[in-house]
N, C-alpha and C positions, 0 to 999 in steps of 0.2 A: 517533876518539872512542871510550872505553867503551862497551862492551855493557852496557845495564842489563839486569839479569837477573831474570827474575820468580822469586823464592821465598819460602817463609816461612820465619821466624826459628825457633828452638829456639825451646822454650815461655818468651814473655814470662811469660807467666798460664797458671795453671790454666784457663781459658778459652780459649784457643789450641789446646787438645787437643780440643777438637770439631772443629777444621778438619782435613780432611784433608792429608798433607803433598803439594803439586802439584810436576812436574817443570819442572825451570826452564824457561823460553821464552823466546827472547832478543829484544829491538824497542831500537831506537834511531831516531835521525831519519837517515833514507835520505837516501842521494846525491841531491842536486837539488831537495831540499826546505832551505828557507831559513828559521829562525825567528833570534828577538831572541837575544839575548847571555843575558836573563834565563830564558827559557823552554828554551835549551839547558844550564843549571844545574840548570833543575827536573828536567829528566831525569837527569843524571847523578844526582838524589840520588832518582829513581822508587823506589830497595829501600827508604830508608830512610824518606821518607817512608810507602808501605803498610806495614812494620814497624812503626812507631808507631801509624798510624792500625788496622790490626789489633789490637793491643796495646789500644789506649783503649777501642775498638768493643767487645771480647769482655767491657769487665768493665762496660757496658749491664746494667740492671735489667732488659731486657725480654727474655725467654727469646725470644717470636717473631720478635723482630727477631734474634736472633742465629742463629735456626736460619736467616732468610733468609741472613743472611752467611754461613754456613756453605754452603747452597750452590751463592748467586755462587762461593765458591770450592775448589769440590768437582771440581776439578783441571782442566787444560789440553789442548784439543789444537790440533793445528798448524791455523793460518789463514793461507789464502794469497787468501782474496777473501767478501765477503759478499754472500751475495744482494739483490738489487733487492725492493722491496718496502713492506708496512707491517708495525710492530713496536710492540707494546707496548714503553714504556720507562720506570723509575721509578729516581730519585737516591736513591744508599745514599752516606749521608754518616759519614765514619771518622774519629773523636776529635773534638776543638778545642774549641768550646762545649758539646758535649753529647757523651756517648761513640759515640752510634751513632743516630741518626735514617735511617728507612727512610720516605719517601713514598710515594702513591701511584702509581698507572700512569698515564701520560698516552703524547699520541700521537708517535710515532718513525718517519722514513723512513729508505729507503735509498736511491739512486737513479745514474744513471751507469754503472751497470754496476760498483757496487759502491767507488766512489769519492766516494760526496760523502754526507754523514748530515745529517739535521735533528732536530732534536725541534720540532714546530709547536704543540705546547698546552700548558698550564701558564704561570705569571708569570714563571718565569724558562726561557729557552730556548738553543738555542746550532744554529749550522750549522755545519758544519767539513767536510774534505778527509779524505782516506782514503787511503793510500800501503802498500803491500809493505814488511815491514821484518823478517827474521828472521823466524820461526813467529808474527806478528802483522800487525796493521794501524796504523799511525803515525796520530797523529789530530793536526790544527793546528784551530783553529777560535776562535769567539768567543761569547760569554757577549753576550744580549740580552733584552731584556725585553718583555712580552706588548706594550705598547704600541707601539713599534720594531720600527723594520725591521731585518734582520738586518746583521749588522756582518760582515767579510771579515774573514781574521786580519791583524795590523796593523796595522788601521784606529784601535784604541785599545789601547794594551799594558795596561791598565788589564782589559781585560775579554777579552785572549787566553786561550786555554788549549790545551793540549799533554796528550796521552797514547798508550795502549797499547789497542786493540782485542781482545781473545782469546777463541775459543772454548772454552765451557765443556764438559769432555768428557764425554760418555754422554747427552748432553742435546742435542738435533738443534737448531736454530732457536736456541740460547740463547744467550746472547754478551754480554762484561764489556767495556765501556770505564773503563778507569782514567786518574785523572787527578790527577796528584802538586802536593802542596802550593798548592790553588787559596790565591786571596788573600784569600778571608774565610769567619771560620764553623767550616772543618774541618781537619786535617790530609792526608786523601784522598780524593776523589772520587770514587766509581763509579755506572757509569749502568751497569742491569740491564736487556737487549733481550733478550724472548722474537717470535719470529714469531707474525702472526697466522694 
């Protein structure tokens, strides 16, 4: 399988020049992890998706939300496990209906010995699996809502999703999961974890 490779584009926009340019970090979906036919696509197209959804994000009317984006991605360094714990965690939504919507914080676990994530508050939520992949962490997991119980990846391909874990570098506790081409709303996904 291709290596997706995290980097950013040459300047889509004039607005792409407030991010800094990050060193690529490579994640794919590791040996022994099993996902759909559909969600092994979304990865291979993970560059192009966050290309676009960066692209749409930067040209946001909202200066503070773009300086958050800025920087979620204020460069990379290698992640080979996350610590167990609680985490602040808030969705940065990239293009689609609206060029950049940043949420609020809500609450974020870690747990396993740094294998298994939750988000437990907010409407809409998700748990998912944590895997070694290249200089990141592999994410499978499923999309669930405040009312439900959490779903397994799987269990409804409708509300799967797949990404890329990375820590953010110079920033201790900070950490980006991306998640390419969800199926409604945006172009890319990223959930923003600070520790608490």
């Amino acid at each position: 399988m291709r290596k997706t490779r995290f980097h950013l584009p040459a300047l889509f926009c004039a607005g792409l020049a407030l991010l800094p340019l990050a060193a690529p970090l490579a994640c794919d979906i590791p040996p022994g992890v099993v996902v759909t036919d559909f969600d092994a696509k979304r990865m291979t197209k993970f560059d192009t998706s966050r290309d676009r959804g960066l692209a749409e994000a930067m040209q946001g009317e909202n200066a503070e939300e773009r300086a958050v984006l800025a920087g979620i991605f204020a460069g990379d360094s290698p992640l080979d496990a996350i610590p167990d714990g609680a985490y602040r965690c808030r969705t940065v939504k990239l293009g689609g209906l609206l060029p950049l919507v940043v949420y609020g914080y809500f609450d974020c676990t870690i747990s396993g010995g740094g294998t298994f994530i939750e988000k437990r508050t907010g409407s809409q939520r998700f748990t998912g699996s944590l895997t070694p992949s290249g200089d990141s962490l592999f994410y499978a997991g499923a999309l669930h809502y405040g009312d439900e119980q959490p779903l397994p990846y799987g269990a409804d391909a409708d509300r799967d999703q797949v990404g890329c874990l990375s820590a953010i570098a110079g920033a201790p506790g900070h950490y980006r999961l991306e998640m390419p081409a969800p199926r409604r709303e945006s172009v890319h996904d990223v959930i923003e974890l600070v520790a608490r």
